[in-house]
C-alpha positions as CSV (number, residue, x, y, z in Angstrom):
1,X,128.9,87.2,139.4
2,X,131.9,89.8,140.1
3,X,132.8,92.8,137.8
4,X,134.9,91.4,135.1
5,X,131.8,88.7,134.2
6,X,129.1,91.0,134.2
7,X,130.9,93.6,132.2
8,X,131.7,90.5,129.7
9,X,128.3,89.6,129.4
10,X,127.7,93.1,128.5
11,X,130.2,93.3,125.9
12,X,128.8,90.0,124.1
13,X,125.4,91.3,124.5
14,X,126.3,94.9,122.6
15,X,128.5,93.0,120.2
16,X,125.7,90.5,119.5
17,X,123.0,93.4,119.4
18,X,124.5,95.6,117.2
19,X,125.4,93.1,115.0
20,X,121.5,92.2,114.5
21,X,120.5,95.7,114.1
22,X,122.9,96.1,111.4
23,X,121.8,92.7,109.7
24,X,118.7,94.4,110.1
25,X,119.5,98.0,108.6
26,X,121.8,96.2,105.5
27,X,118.2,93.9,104.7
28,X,115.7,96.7,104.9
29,X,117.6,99.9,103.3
30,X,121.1,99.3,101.4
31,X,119.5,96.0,99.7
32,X,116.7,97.3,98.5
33,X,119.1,100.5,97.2
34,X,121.4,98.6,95.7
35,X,118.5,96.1,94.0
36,X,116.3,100.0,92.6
37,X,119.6,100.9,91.6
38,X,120.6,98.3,89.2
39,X,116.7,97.8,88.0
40,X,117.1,101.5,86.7
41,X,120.7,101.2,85.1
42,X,119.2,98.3,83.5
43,X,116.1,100.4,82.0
44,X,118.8,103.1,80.7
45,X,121.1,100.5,78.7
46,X,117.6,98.7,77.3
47,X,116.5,102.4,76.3
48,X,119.8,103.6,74.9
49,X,120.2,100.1,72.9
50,X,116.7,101.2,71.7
51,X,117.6,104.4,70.5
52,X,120.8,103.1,68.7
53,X,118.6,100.4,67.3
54,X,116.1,103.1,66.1
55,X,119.1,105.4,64.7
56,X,120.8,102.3,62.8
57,X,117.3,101.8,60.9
58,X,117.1,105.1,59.4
């Protein structure tokens, strides 16, 4: 196997590694974010509706 080969297999094998290890890092921190995220916008807007809800009554 001369230079240009070996350095090629290199290449694929950071390309294909980092690629993985991002995969990895989006599944284990930025979804789980983005999921706690929206789970407490959703608890504001149902506690705000609440509060109008409450204010209409009176």
């Amino acid at each position: 196997m001369d230079f240009s080969q070996f350095s090629g297999v290199l290449l694929f094998l950071f390309i294909f590694s980092a690629g993985f290890w991002l995969l990895i890092f989006a599944l284990t921190v930025i979804v789980p974010i983005w999921l706690f995220g929206s789970w407490i916008d959703r608890f504001k807007e149902n506690k705000e509706k609440k509060e109008l809800l409450k204010q209409a009554a009176k």
